[in-house]
C-alpha positions in Angstrom: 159.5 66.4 174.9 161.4 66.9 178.2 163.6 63.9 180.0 161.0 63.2 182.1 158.0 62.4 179.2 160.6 60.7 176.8 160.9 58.2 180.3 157.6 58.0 180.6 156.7 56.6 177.3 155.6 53.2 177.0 155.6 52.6 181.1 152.3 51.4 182.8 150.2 53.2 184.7 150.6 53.0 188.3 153.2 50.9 188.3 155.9 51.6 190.8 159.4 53.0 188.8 161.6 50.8 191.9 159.3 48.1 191.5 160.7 44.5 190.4 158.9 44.3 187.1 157.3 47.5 185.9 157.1 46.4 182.5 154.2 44.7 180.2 153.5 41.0 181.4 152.9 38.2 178.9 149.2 37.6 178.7 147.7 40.7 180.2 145.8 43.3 178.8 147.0 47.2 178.1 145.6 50.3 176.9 147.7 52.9 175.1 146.9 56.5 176.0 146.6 58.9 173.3 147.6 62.5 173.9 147.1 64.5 177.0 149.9 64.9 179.8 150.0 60.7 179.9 150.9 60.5 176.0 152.1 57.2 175.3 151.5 55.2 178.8 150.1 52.1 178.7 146.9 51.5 181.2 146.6 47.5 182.8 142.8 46.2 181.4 143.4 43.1 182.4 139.8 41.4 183.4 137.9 44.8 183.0 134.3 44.1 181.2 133.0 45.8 178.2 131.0 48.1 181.2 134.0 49.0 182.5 135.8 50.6 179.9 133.1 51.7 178.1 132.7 55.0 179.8 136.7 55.9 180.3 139.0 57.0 183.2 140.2 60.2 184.8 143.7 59.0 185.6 145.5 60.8 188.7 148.3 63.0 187.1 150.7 65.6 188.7 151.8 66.8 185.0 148.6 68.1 183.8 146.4 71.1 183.5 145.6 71.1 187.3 149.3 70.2 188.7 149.4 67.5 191.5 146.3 65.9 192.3 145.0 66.9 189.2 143.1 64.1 186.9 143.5 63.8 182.8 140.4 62.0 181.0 140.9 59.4 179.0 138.0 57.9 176.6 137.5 54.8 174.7 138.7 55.0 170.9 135.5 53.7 168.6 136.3 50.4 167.6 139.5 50.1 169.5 139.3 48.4 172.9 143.2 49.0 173.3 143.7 52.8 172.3 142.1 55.3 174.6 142.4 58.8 173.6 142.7 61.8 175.8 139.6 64.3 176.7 140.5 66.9 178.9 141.9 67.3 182.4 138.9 67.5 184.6 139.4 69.5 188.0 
């Protein structure tokens, strides 16, 4: 793992890294990503319905497959609203 990934771990996604409080909030609702070039981020849930989540995300991502712009897939874990795992990086 590279400086840059071991940084990344445990941050939310889309949070801003100058921002005053990029870090989890008390009471809201996060998603750990499983594998992939996003390994280890957390994803904000908060007030997304079962509908919502149920079919995934293709998260913007400059450090996968496809470079900048590129998108990696992340899917619902059966049985685990909380732990998305990583499907591919989709052009």
């Amino acid at each position: 793992m590279d400086r840059d990934e071991e940084l990344l771990r445990g941050w939310v996604y889309g949070t801003d890294h100058d921002g005053p409080n990029p870090s989890l909030r008390a009471g809201w609702d996060y998603a750990g990503l499983v594998g992939g070039s996003m390994d280890g981020l957390l994803l904000d849930i908060t007030g997304w319905s079962a509908d919502e989540i149920q079919p995934g995300v293709a998260l913007m991502t400059q450090l996968g497959q496809f470079g900048l712009g590129g998108r990696a897939r992340y899917d619902l874990r059966p049985g685990e609203r909380n732990r998305w795992d990583w499907s591919g990086d989709p052009p």
